[in-house]
C-alpha positions in Angstrom: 121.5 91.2 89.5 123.0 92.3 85.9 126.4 93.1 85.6 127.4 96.6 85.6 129.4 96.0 82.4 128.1 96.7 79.0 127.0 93.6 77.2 129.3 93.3 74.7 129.6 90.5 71.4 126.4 91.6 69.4 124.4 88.8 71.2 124.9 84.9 71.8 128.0 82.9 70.7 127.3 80.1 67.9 127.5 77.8 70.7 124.7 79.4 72.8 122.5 79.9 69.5 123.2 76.1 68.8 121.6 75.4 72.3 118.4 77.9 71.2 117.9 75.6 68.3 118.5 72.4 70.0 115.7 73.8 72.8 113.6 74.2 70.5 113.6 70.7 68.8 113.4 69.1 72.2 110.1 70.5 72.9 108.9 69.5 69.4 109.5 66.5 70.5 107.1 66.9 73.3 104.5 67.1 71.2 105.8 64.3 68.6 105.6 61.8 72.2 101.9 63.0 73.3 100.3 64.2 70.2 97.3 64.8 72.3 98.7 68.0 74.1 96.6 70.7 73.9 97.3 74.0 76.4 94.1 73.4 78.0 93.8 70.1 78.7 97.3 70.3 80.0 96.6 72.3 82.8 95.7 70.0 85.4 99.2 68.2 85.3 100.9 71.3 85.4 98.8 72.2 88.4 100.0 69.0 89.7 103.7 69.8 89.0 103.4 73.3 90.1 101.3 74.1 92.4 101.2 77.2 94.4 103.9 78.4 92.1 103.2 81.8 90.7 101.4 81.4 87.1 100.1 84.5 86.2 100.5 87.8 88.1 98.5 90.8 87.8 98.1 94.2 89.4 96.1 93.0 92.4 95.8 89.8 90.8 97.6 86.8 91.1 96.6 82.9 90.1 99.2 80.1 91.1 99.2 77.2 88.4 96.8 75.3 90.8 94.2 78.4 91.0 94.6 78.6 87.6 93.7 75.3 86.8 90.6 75.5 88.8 89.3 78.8 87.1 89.1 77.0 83.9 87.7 74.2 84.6 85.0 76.8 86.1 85.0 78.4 83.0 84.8 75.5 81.0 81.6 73.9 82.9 80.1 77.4 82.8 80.2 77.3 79.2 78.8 74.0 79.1 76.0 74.9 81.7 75.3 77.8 79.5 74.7 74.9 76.5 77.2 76.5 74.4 78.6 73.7 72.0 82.0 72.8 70.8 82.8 74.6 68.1 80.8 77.7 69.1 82.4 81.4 68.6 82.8 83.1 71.5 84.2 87.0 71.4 86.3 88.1 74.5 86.6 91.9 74.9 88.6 92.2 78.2 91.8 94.6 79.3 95.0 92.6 80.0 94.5 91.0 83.2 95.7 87.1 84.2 91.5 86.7 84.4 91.7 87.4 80.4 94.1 84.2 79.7 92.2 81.9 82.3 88.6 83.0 80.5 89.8 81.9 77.1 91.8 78.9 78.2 88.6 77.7 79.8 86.3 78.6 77.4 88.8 76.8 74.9 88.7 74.3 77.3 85.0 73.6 76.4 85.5 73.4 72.9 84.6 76.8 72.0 86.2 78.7 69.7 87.3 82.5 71.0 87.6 85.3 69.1 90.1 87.9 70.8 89.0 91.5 69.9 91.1 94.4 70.4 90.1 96.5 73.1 90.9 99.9 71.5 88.3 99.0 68.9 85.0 100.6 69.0 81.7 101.4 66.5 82.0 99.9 62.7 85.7 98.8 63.2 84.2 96.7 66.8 81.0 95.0 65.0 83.4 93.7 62.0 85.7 92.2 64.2 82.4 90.4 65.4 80.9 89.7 62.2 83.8 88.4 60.8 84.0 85.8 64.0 80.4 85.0 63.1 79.7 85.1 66.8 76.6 85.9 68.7 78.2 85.4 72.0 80.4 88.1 73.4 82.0 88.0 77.1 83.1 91.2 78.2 84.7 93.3 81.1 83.0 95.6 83.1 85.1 98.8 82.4 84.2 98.3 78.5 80.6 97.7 78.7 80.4 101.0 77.2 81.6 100.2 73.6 79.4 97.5 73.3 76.1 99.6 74.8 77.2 102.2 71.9 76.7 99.0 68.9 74.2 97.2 71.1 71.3 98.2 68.7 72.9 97.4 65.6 74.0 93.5 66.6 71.2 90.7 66.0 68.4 90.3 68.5 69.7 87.3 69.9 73.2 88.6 70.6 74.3 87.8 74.3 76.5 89.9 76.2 78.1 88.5 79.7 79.5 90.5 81.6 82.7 88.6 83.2 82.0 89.6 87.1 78.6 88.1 86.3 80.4 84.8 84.8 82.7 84.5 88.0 79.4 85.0 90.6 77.5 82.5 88.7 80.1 79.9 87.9 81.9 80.2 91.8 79.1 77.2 92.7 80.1 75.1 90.0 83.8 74.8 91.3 82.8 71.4 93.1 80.8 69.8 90.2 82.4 66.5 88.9 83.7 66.6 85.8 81.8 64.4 84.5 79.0 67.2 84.8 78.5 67.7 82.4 81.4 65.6 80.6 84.9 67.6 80.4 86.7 65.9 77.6 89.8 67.9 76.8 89.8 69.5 72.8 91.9 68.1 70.0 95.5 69.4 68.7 93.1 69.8 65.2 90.3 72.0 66.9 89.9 75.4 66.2 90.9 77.4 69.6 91.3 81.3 69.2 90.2 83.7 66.4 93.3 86.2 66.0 92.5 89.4 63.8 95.2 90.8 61.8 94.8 93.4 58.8 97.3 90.9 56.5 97.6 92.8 53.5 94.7 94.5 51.9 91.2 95.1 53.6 89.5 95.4 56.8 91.0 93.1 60.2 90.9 89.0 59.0 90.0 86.6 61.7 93.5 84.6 61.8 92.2 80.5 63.0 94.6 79.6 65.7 94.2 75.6 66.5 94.7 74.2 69.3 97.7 72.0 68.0 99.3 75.9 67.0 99.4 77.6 70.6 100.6 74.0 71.4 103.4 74.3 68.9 104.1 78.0 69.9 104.5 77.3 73.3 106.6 74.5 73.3 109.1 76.2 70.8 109.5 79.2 72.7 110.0 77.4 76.2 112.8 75.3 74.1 114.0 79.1 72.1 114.5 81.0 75.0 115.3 78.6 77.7 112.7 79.0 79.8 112.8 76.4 83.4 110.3 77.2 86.7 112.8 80.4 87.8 112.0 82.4 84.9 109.4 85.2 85.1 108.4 87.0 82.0 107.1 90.9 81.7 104.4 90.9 79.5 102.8 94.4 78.6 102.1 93.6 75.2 97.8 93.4 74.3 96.9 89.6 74.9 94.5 89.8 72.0 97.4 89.5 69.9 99.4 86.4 69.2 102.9 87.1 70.8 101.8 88.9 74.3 98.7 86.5 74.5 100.3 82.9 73.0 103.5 83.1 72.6 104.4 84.6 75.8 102.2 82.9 78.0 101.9 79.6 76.6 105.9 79.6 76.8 105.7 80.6 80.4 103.3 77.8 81.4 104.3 75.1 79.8 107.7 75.4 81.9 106.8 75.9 85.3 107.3 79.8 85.1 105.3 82.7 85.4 104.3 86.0 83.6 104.0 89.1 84.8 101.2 91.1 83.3 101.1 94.4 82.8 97.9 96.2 81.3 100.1 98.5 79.2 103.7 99.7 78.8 105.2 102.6 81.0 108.6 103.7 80.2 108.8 105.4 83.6 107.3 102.5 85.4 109.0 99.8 83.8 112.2 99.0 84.9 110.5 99.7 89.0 107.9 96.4 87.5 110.9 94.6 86.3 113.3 94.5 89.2 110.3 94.6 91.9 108.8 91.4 89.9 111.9 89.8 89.7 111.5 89.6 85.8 114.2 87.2 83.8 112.8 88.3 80.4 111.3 90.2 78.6 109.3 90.0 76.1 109.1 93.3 73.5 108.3 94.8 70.2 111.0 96.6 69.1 109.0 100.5 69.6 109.1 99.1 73.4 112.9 99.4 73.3 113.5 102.3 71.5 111.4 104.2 73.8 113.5 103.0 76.6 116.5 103.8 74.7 115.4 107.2 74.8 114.6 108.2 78.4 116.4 109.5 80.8 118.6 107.4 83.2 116.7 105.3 85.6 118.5 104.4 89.0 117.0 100.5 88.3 118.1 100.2 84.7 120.9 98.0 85.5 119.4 96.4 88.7 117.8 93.6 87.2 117.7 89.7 86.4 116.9 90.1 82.7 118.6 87.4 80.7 116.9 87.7 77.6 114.9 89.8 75.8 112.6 88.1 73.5 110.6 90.0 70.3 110.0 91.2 67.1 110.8 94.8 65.3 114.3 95.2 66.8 115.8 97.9 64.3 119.7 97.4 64.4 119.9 101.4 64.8 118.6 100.8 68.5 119.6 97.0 69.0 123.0 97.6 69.9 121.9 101.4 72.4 119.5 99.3 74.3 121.6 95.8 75.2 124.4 97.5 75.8 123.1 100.7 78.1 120.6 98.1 80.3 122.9 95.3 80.4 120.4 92.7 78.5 123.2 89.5 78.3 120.8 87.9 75.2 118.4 89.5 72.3 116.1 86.9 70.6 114.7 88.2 67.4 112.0 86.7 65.4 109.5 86.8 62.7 106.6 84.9 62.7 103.3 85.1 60.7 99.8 84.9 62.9 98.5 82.6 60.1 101.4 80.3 59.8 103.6 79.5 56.6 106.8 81.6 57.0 109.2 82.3 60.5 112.7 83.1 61.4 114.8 83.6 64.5 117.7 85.4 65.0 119.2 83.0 67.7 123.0 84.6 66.7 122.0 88.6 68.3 122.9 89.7 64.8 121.6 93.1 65.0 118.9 94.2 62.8 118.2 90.8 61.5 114.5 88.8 62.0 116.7 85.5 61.8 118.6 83.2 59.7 117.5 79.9 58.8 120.5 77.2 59.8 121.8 74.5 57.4 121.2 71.7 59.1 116.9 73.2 59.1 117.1 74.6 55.6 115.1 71.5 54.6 112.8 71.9 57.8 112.5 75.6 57.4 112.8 76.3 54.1 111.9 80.0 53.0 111.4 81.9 49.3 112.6 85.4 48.5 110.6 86.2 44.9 110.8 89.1 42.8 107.4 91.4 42.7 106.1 93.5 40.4 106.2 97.1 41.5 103.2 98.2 40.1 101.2 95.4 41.1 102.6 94.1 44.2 102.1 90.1 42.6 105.1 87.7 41.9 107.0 88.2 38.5 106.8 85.4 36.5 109.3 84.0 34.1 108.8 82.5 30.5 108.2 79.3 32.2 105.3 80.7 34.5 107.0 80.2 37.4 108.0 82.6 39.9 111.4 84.3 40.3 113.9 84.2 43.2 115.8 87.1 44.3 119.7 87.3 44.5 121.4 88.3 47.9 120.6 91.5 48.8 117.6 92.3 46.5 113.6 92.9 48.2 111.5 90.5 47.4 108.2 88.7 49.1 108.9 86.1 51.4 107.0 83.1 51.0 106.5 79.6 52.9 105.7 76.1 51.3 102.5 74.4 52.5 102.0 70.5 52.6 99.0 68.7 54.0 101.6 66.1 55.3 102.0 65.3 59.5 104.8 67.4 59.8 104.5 69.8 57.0 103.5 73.8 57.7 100.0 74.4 57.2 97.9 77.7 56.9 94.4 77.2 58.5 93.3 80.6 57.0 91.0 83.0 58.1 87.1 82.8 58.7 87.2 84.5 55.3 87.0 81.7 52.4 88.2 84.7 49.5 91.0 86.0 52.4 92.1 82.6 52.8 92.5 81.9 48.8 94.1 84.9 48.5 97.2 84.0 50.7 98.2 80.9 48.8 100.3 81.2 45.6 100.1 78.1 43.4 102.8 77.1 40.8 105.5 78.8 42.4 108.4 76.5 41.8 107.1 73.7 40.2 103.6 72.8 38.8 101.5 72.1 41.3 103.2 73.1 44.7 101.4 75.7 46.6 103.3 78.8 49.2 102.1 80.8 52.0 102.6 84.4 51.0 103.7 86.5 54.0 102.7 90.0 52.4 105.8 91.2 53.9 109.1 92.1 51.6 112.5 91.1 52.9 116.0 90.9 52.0 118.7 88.2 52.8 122.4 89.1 52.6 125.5 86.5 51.7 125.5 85.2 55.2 121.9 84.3 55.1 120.3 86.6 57.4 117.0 87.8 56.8 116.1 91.4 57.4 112.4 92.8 56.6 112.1 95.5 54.5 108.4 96.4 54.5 105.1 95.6 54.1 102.9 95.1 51.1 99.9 96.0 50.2 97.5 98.0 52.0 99.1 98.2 55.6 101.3 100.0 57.6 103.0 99.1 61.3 102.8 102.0 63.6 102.7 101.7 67.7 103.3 97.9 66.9 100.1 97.7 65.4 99.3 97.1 61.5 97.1 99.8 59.6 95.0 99.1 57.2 94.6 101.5 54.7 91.8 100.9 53.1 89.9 100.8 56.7 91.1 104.6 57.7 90.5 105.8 54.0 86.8 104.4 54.7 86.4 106.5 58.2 87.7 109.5 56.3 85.3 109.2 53.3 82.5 109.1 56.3 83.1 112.7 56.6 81.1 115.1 55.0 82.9 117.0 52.8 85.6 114.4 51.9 85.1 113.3 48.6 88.0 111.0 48.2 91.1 110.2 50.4 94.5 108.0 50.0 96.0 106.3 53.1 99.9 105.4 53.2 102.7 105.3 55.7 105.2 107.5 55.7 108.8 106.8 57.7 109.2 109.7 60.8 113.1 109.8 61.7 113.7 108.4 65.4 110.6 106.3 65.2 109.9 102.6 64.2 107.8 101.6 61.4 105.4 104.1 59.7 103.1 106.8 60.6 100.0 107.2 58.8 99.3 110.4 55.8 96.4 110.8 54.0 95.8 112.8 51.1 92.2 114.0 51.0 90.3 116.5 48.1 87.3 118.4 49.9 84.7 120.1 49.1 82.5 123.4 50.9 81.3 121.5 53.6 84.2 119.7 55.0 85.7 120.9 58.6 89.1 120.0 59.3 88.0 120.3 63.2 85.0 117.9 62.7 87.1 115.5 61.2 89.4 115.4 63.8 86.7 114.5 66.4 85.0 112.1 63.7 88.8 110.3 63.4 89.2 110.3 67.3 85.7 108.9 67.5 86.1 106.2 65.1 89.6 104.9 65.3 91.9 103.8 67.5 95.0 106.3 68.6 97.2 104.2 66.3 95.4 104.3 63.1 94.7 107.8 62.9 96.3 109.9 60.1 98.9 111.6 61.7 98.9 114.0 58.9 96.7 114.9 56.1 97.8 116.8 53.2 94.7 118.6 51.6 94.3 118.5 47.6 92.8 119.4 44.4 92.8 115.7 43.1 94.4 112.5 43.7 96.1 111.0 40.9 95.0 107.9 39.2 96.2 105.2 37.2 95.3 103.9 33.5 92.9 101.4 35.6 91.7 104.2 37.3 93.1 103.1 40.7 94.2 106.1 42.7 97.9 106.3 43.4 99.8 106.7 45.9 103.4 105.8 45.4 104.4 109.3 44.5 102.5 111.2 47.7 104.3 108.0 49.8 107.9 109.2 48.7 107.1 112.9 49.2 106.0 111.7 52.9 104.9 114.7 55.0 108.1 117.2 54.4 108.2 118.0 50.6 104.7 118.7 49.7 103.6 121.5 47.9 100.1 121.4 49.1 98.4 122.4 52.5 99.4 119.7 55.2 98.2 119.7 58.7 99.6 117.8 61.8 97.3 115.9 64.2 97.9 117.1 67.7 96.2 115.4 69.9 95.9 118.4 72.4 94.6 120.8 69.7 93.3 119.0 66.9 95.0 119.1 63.5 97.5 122.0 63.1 99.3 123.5 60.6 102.9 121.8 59.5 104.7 125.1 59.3 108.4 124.9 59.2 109.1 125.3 63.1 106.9 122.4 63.9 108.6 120.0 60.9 112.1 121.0 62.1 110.9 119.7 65.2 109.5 117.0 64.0 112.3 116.0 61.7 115.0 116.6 64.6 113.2 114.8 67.3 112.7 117.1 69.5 108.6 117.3 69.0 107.8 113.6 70.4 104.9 111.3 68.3 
């Protein structure tokens, strides 16, 4: 059990973060002795090693690392009986369940490639994620047959859906086939594995390629990062579509011995019951996680547990030091990692509010760029010499990572998308020649060298832990009839991470505010719609005749002088009148 005494100290000692570090080399090294590791094709040994051991635990649902090991290999000969050939693009549209990390581990398994689509997705937003896989094989759960049965029509011919209990009944015979029917060589480190969609920084969701040599790289790191040996027991309620509940926290998990707790979404009033019940060690969070927590009222289990670390991203230092030190969490791991590759940090130190700080004695392993942007175009200033400009301590700029085709040099596979892919690489930065990774994201370092993010570029916003695009909601608005035009932006909300989403809209006779609300709660997913709109004459334009939106951004949703409404989800969109922004602004009317 934790202590009943506030954690105190900010975090670990250098000594402790030293040890972080040092973990994480080792299981580099891992991989440098048997460059052949994959995830997959490492499951059989640790089924040897493990066992009965708990390896994934569900609600109702548990597989030890031996059942697990057996469900992929099922998996992977279904696929194979199926004729689907290495290489192939498979989507996977299933809630978080330990079933959801055995289907694409076995799938993976069988050289197909997996494309992991969010399950709030639905209509035009669901088939892009699918064309932009370039898949015609989807496998899906039961309870969401129903978004695919809306889109069915409007997918090629040939499409095939599976429905997963169907995959399990037909597969359970093929549990005593020999591997060798049909032939079960393992993937290599260099195959694609899993298609991971994030918005990056302009545009509709990019199909992130995740190789098998990646979640092999993750996984090891991690285990090494946070320590992880056979007693620990992660609680996972993040969506295993994305790269940290799905990889990062699973694959760290496994390749130790331990297990993770899966949860199919977060409950503040369930979660500390989960965690002392499960017998959780860490915990693995985005940082809106913790400051809802932070917020609740006492819990009788809050300092009951086994948590020694809490492992995450999006930690603001306003509720860093509230949460550790009213639930007792001995360790905070920050970090900032890209999906695509090219640029992380870690905050092994528990400097609150910082994504990390790149030690001396890595500076030449992890070596990251701070650059100067133009405000009004959101590129890289260039000097008289062409090349890029780095920022002094303390000022914003883009963060950027080299790239090198060498063994051991960082590498960005891309996206399915040839032009998205091109559009992430900066050439000539430094010297003629050398080429970057270019996060999107702006960030600041201080005198000591810790990073801290700033915000986002582009056309996206984080809200709920998820990122916006934009240009995708300013599309579903434009749907409407009667919406002639509309601006997207995030605005900040006191008392709540990241930003919300505004958009300015000019109208005409037929528009409905109430039909737009139904047309944004049918298209969209909870987090990406507008939780205000502001209602105007026109929307301002530059010389280019690009709309605008840096002045409507810094008004945000409390100093305009047009009509704004709030988007209840009760009620539909209401007026913003000055008892409902009071509450808004004081924190008393919860988002």
């Amino acid at each position: 059990m934790a202590s009943g005494k506030p954690a105190t100290g900010g975090g670990r000692r250098p000594k402790a973060a030293l040890h972080a570090w040092v973990g994480a080399l080792n299981g580099l090294q891992k991989l440098v002795d048997a460059p052949d590791t994959t995830l997959p094709g490492l499951l059989d040994d640790l089924a040897t090693a493990y066992g009965d051991r708990p390896a994934l635990m569900g609600e109702g649902e548990t597989l030890s690392y031996r059942d697990l090991a057996r469900v992929v290999r099922r998996h992977a000969r279904w696929a194979r009986c199926q004729g689907l050939a290495p290489g192939e693009v498979v989507c996977l549209l299933m809630p978080n369940r330990p079933a959801y990390v055995a289907a694409w581990l076995g799938l993976t398994r069988a050289g197909c490639v997996v494309a992991l689509i969010n399950t709030s997705l639905a209509g035009d937003q669901l088939l892009h994620c699918i064309a932009a896989a370039g898949s015609r094989r989807l496998m899906v759960d039961a309870s969401l047959l129903p978004a695919i049965a809306a889109v069915m029509a409007r997918l090629p011919p040939d499409f095939a859906v599976w429905n997963h209990a169907d995959m399990e009944t037909d597969a359970g015979p093929l549990d005593g086939m020999p591997d060798s029917e049909p032939a079960m060589a393992p993937p290599r480190p260099a195959d694609r594995a899993l298609l991971v969609y994030t918005s990056g920084t302009t545009g509709w969701p990019k199909a992130a390629v995740v190789t098998h040599a990646r979640i092999a790289e993750w996984s090891f790191w991690f285990a090494g990062m946070m320590d992880a040996t056979p007693e620990d027991r992660v609680y996972d309620c993040l969506p295993l579509y994305h790269s940290v509940g799905g990889i990062v926290a699973v694959g760290a998990m496994l390749v130790s011995g331990g297990s993770v707790l899966i949860r199919a979404r977060f409950s503040a009033s369930a979660f500390w019951d989960d965690v002392v019940e499960g017998g959780c060690t860490i915990f693995q969070y985005i940082g809106e996680l913790c400051r809802y927590l932070s917020l609740t009222p006492p819990h009788p289990r809050e300092r009951q547990h086994r948590l020694r670390l809490a492992c995450g991203n999006g930690l603001s230092g306003d509720v860093w030091s509230v949460f550790q030190e009213r639930f007792a969490i001995p360790n905070i791991l920050e970090f900032y990692a890209a999906t695509e590759g090219g640029v992380s940090l870690y905050n092994c130190e528990g400097k609150a509010g910082a994504i990390g700080r790149v030690p001396a004695f890595l500076a030449h392993r992890f070596p990251i760029a701070l650059v100067r942007r133009d405000p009004a175009t959101d590129e890289p200033l260039r000097g008289a010499d062409g090349l890029c400009i780095v920022c002094a301590p303390g000022e914003p700029g883009e963060a950027l990572g080299p790239l090198s085709d060498t063994p051991h040099g960082r590498r960005f596979d891309g996206y399915t998308d040839p032009e998205a892919s091109a559009r992430k690489v900066l050439h000539n930065v430094f010297n003629p020649g050398d080429r970057w990774f270019r996060s999107g994201d702006l960030m600041r370092k201080d005198a000591a060298g810790y990073y801290y993010f700033v915000d986002r570029l582009g056309d996206t916003f984080r809200w709920k832990g998820e990122n916006v695009s934009t240009t995708e909601v300013a599309s579903v608005l434009r749907a409407w009839p009667g919406v002639r035009d509309a601006l997207v932006y995030g605005v900040a909300i006191p008392g709540h991470e990241g930003r919300t989403g505004m958009a300015a809209i000019v109208t005409d006779a037929r528009f409905n505010l109430a039909g737009l609300h139904a047309h944004l709660v049918a298209s969209l997913p909870a987090y990406a719609r507008p939780m205000f709109v502001r209602l105007r004459d026109a929307l301002d334009m530059t010389a280019t005749f690009k709309p605008t939106k840096v002045t409507l951004a810094g008004e945000g949703f409390a100093r305009s002088n047009d009509p704004v409404w709030f988007n209840d989800r009760a009620a539909g969109f209401v007026p913003c009148d000055a008892a409902l922004l009071h509450a808004i602004m004081s924190g008393t009317r919860r988002l």
